[in-house]
C-alpha positions in Angstrom: -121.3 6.8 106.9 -122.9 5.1 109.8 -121.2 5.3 113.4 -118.1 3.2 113.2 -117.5 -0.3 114.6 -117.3 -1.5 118.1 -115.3 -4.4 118.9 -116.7 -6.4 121.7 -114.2 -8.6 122.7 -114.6 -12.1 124.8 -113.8 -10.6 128.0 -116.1 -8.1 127.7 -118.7 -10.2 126.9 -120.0 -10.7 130.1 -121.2 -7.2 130.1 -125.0 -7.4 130.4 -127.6 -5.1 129.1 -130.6 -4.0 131.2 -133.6 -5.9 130.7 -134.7 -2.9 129.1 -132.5 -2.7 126.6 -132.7 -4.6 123.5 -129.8 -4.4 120.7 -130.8 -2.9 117.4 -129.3 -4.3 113.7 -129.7 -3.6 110.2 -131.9 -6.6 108.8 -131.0 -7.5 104.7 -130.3 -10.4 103.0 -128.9 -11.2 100.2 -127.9 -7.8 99.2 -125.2 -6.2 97.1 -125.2 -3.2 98.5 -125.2 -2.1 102.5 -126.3 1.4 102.2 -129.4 0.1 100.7 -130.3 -1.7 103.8 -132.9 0.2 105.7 -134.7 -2.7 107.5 -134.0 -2.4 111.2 -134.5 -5.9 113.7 -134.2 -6.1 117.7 -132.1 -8.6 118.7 -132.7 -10.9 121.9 -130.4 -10.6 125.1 -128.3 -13.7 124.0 -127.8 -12.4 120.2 -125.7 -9.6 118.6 -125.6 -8.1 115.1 -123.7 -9.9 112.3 -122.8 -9.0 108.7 -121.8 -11.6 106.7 -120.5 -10.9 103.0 -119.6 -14.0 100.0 -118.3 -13.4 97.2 -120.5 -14.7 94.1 -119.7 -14.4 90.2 -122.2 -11.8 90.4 -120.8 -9.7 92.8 -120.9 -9.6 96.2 -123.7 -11.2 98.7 -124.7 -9.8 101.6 -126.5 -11.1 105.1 -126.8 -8.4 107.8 -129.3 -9.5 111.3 -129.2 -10.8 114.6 -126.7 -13.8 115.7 -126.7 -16.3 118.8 -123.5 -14.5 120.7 -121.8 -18.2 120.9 -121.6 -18.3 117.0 -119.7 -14.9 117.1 -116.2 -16.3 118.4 -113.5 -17.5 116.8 -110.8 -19.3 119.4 -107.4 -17.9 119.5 -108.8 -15.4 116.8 -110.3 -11.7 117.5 -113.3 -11.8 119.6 -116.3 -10.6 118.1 -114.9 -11.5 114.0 -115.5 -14.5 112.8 -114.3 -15.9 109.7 -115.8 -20.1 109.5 -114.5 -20.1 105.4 -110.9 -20.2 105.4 -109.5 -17.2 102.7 -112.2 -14.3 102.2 -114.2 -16.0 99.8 -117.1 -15.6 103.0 -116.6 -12.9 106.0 -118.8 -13.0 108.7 -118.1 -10.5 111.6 -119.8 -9.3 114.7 -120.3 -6.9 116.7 -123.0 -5.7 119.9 -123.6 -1.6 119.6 -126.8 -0.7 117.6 -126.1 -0.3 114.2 -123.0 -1.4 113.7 -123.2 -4.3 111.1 -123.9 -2.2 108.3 -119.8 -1.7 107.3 -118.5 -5.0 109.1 -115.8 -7.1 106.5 -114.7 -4.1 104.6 -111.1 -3.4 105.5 -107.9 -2.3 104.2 -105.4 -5.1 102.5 -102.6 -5.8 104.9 -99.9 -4.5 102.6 -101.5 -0.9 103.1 -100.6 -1.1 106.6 -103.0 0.5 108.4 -104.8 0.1 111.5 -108.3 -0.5 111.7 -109.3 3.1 113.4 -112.3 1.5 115.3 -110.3 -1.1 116.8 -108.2 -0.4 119.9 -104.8 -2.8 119.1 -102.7 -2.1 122.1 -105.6 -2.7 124.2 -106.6 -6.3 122.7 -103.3 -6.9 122.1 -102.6 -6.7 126.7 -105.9 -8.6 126.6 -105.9 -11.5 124.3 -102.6 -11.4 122.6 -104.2 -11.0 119.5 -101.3 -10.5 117.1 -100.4 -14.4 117.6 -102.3 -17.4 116.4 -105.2 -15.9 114.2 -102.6 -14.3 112.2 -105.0 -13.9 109.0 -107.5 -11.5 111.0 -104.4 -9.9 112.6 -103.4 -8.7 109.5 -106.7 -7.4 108.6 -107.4 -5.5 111.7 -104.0 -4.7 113.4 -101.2 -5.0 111.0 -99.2 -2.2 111.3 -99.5 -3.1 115.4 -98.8 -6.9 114.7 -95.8 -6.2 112.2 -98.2 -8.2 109.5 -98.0 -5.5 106.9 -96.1 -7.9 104.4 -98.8 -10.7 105.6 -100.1 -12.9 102.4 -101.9 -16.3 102.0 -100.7 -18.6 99.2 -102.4 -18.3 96.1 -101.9 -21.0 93.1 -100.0 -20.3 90.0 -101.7 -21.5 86.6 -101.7 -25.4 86.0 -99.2 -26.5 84.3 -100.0 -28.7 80.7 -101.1 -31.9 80.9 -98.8 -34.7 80.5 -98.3 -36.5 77.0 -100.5 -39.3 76.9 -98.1 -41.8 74.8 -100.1 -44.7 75.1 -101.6 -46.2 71.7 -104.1 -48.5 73.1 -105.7 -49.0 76.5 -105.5 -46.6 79.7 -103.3 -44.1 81.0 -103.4 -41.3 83.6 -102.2 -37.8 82.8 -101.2 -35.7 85.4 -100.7 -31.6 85.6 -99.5 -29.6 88.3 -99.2 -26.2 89.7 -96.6 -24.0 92.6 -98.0 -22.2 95.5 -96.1 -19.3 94.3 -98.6 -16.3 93.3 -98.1 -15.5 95.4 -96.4 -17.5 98.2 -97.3 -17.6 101.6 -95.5 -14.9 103.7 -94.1 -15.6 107.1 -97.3 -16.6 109.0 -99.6 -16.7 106.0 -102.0 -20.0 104.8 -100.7 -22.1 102.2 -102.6 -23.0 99.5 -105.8 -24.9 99.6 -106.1 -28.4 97.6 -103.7 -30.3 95.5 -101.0 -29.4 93.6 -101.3 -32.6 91.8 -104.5 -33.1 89.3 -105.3 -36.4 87.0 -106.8 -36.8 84.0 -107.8 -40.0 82.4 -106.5 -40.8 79.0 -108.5 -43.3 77.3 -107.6 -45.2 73.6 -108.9 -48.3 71.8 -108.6 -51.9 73.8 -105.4 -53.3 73.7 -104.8 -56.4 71.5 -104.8 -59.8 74.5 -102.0 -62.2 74.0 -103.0 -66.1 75.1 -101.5 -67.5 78.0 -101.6 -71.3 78.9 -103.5 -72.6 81.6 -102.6 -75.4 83.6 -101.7 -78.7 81.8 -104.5 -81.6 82.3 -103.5 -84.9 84.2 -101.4 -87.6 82.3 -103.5 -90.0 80.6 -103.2 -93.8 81.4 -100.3 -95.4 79.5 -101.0 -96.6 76.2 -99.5 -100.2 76.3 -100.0 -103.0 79.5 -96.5 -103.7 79.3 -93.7 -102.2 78.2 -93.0 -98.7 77.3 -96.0 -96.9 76.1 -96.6 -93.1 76.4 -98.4 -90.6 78.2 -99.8 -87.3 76.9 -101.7 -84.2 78.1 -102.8 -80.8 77.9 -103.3 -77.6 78.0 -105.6 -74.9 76.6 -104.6 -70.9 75.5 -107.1 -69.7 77.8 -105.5 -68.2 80.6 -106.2 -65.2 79.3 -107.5 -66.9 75.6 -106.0 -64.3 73.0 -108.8 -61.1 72.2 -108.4 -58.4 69.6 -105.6 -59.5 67.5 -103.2 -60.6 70.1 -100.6 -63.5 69.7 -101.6 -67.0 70.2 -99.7 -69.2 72.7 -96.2 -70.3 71.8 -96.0 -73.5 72.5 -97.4 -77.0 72.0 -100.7 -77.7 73.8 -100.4 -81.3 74.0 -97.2 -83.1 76.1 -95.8 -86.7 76.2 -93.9 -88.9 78.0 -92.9 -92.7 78.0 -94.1 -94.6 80.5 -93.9 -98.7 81.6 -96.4 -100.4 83.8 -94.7 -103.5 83.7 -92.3 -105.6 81.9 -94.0 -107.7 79.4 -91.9 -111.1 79.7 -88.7 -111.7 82.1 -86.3 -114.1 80.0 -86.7 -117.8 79.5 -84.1 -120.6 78.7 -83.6 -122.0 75.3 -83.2 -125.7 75.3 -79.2 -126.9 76.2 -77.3 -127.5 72.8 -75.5 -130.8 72.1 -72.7 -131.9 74.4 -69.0 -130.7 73.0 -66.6 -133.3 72.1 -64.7 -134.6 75.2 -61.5 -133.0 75.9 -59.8 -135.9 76.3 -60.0 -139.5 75.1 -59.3 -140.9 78.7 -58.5 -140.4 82.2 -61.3 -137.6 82.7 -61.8 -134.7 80.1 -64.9 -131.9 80.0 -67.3 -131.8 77.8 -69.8 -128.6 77.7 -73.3 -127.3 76.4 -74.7 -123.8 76.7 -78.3 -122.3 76.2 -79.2 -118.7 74.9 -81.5 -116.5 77.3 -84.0 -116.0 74.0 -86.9 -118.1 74.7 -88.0 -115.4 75.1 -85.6 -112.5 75.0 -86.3 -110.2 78.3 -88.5 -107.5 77.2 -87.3 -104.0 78.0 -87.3 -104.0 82.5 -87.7 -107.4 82.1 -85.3 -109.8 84.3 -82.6 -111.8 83.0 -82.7 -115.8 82.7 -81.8 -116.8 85.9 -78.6 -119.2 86.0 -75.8 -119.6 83.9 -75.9 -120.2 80.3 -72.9 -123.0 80.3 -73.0 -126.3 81.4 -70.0 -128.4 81.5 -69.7 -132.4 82.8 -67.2 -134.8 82.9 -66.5 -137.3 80.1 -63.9 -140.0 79.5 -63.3 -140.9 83.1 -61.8 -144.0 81.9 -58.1 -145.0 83.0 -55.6 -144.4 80.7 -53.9 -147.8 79.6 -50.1 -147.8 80.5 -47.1 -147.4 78.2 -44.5 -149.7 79.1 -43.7 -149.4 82.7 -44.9 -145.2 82.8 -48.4 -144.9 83.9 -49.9 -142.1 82.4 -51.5 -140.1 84.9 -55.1 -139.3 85.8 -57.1 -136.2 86.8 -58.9 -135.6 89.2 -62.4 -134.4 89.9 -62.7 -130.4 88.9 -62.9 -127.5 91.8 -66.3 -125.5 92.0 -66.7 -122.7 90.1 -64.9 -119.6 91.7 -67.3 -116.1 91.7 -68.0 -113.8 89.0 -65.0 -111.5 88.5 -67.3 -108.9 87.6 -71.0 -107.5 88.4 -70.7 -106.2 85.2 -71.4 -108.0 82.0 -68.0 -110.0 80.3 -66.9 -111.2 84.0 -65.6 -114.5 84.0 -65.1 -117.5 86.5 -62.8 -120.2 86.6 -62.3 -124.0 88.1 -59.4 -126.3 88.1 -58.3 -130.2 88.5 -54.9 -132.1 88.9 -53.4 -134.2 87.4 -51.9 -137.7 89.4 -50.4 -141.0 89.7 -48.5 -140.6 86.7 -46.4 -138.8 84.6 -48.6 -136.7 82.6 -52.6 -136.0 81.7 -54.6 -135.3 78.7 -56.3 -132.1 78.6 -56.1 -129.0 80.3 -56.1 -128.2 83.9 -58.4 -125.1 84.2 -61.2 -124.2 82.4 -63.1 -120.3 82.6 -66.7 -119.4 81.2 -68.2 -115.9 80.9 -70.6 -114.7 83.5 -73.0 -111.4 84.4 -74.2 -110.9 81.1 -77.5 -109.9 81.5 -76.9 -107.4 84.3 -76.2 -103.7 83.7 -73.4 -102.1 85.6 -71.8 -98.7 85.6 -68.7 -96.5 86.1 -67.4 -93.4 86.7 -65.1 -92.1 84.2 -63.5 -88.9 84.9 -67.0 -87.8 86.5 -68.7 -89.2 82.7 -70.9 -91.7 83.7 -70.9 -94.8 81.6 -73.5 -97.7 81.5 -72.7 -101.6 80.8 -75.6 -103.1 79.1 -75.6 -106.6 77.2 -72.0 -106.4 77.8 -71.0 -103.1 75.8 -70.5 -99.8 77.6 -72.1 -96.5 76.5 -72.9 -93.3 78.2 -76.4 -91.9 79.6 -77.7 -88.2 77.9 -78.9 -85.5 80.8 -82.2 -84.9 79.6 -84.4 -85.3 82.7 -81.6 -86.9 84.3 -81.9 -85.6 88.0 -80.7 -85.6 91.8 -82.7 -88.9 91.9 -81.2 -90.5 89.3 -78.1 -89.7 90.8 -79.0 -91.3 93.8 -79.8 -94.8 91.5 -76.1 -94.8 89.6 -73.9 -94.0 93.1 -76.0 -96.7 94.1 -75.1 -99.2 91.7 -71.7 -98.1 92.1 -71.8 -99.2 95.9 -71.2 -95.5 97.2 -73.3 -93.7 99.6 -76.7 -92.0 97.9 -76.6 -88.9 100.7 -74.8 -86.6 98.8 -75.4 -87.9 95.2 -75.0 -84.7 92.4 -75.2 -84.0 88.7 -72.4 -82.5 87.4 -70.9 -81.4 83.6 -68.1 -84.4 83.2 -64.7 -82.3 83.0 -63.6 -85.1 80.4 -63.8 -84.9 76.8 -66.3 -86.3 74.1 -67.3 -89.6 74.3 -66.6 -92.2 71.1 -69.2 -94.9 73.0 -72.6 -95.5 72.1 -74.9 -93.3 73.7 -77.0 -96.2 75.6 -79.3 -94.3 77.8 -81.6 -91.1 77.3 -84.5 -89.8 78.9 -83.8 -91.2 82.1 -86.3 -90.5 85.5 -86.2 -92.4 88.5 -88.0 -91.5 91.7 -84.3 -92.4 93.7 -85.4 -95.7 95.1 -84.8 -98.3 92.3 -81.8 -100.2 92.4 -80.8 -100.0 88.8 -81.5 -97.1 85.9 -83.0 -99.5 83.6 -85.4 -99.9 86.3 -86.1 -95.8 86.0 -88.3 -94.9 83.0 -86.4 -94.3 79.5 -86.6 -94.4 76.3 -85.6 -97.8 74.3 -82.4 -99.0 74.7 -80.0 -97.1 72.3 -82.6 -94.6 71.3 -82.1 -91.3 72.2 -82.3 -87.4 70.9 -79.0 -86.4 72.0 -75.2 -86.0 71.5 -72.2 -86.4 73.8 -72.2 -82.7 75.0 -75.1 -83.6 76.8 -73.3 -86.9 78.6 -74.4 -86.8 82.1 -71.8 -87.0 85.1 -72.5 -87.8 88.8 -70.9 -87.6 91.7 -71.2 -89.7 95.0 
């Protein structure tokens, strides 16, 4: 055994030799075994000898030579060891008397308990406080001093087994882990280095793509110039298009709609029938015509005929001839027409004459005539809304039937449009003719037959889906 250690510590690093005197170190590297080492170097005033020691699969590797002093400290550590790997997987310590690298990194385990015998403890201890902060080269040097005797770094367990990988097509990650626990870091001692997490990929056959739609395509122009026509677009199974077996789209990839771009033809007159017979033979009687709003019909949006469709005049204006001494008595001219009772179709209207200068006329003294039959009205019946069209009332399905259209009925109703609703009608089923289906309005138009819809009467379905509004 070579002379033992000497510890030169920070403090006493200031010490400076003579310029005669140069340090002397073993000189090896890379070998396995120190005693071997007979190769002798002079170090230079700034340097001092070093030993450092790795541990390789084949053993252990060794460096032994001169140093640059400045790489031989270790802050808050033991001045003069230097350990730059964290665990002992590579030691490198120091030290300045000649010789004395040749058994540097070999020392007791801390569990033995034992000072090192060439190291003064008390002493670096009053000097540097050495048994806290570098607690790992505390415990190799000074444990029994330090009370480090139980000191250990954390060491890894074995990894645990690698997740399942229940996946039967694509990509998965499996994960393992391992516990800090053989053993586990003492009070003071390093916890384990890396993760205690690992990941594996698990990798099967591609997955089978379902199709998804893209967007739909504009709406195409209208079929018809007037009238209802239809619309249609669509859409493609492209977004992703089906791969490796998966499921097509569900769906339809083509849409449609009705649409109008105009009435083709508002109603026109026919020609006036023949004149009744006169109500009465003398004195003034009425006499009437009418005309049917079919030359042509309105076409679907199309406006009424304008005007009424009864005409009436006076006829037989003649006096009466007397009977004996009683002059039968004589009418006179009729009142104008009063207003429509109703906005809706089957409204009537009425005018009357009077009788005079006698004691009785031939005839009748007030004649009615229907009026509004080629508008469309509607009503709110227990929240159900119901439609007068062509004077017979029916109800309106829900389908498409929205907040705007909503707007469009409270209208026609005369009711403010600002908080117009859809609601379920509370009332029962409907025995009325459904009238009205498919109905979208953009909440301007004054009437819903001005909204798009299908035909008249056509529709797809039943009274649980009459729609009710609230103004």
């Amino acid at each position: 055994m070579r002379t033992h250690l000497q510890v030169i510590y920070i403090g006493l690093a200031a010490l400076t030799l003579s310029a005669t005197y140069a340090l002397q170190c073993f000189s090896c590297h890379g070998v396995n075994d120190t005693s071997a080492c007979i190769a002798k170097v002079e170090c230079a005033a700034s340097q001092a000898c070093y030993h450092r020691k790795q541990n390789v699969p084949s053993g252990e590797n060794v460096d032994m030579g001169c140093l640059d002093s400045a790489f031989c400290t270790n802050i808050g550590g033991i001045i003069g060891r230097s350990v730059p790997q964290s665990r002992g997987s590579v030691c490198t310590e120091c030290c300045s008397t000649d010789y004395c690298n040749d058994q540097l990194c070999y020392h007791s385990q801390p569990s033995d308990c034992v000072d090192d015998e060439t190291v003064d403890c008390a002493r670096l201890s009053s000097l540097f406080n050495i048994c806290t902060g570098d607690y790992e080269h505390a415990a190799l040097v000074c444990p029994r001093f330090c009370n480090l005797c139980n000191y250990k770094n954390g060491n890894w367990a074995e990894w645990s087994l690698w997740s399942s990988c229940s996946i039967t097509c694509g990509n998965a990650t499996l994960t393992r882990t391992r516990t800090c626990t053989n053993p586990p870091p003492s009070s003071h001692g390093k916890p384990c280095p890396g993760a205690s997490l690992d990941f594996m990929s698990c990798v099967r056959s591609p997955c089978p793509l379902d199709g998804g739609w893209g967007s739909w395509t504009q709406w195409s122009s209208c079929t018809t110039t007037c009238g209802i026509g239809l619309q249609n677009r669509d859409r493609a199974c492209d977004n992703p298009p089906p791969k490796l077996f998966g499921d097509h789209c569900f769906g339809s990839s083509v849409d449609f709609r009705t649409c109008l771009t105009r009435a083709c033809s508002d109603g026109g007159w026919s020609t006036w029938s023949l004149w009744s017979s006169c109500s009465a033979t003398c004195g003034g009687g009425l006499h009437i015509r009418s005309r049917e709003c079919s030359n042509p019909a309105p076409s679907p949006y199309g406006q009424p005929c304008p005007g009424p469709n009864v005409d009436s005049g006076l006829c037989n204006t003649q006096q009466c001839p007397q009977d004996g001494n009683v002059n039968i008595g004589y009418w006179s001219t009729w009142t104008a027409w009063s207003t429509c009772s109703s906005t809706c179709p089957g409204g009537e209207r009425t005018r009357e004459r009077y009788c005079s200068n006698g004691v009785g006329c031939v005839g009748n003294d007030q004649q009615s005539m229907s009026c509004n039959n080629g508008n469309a009205c509607v009503r709110l019946t227990s929240g159900r809304l119901e439609i007068n069209i062509y004077g017979e009332w029916g109800t309106v399905c829900d389908d498409n039937f929205d907040t705007n259209a909503a707007q469009v009925a409270c209208r026609m109703l005369g009711q403010s449009t600002s908080n117009a609703l859809v609601i379920q009608p509370p009332a029962g089923l409907s025995v009325m003719p459904i009238l009205l289906d498919d109905v979208i309005c953009n909440g301007r138009e004054s009437s819903l037959l001005q909204c798009t819809h299908l035909p008249i009467g056509h529709n797809n379905c039943g009274h649980g889906e009459d729609v009710g509004v609230s103004c």
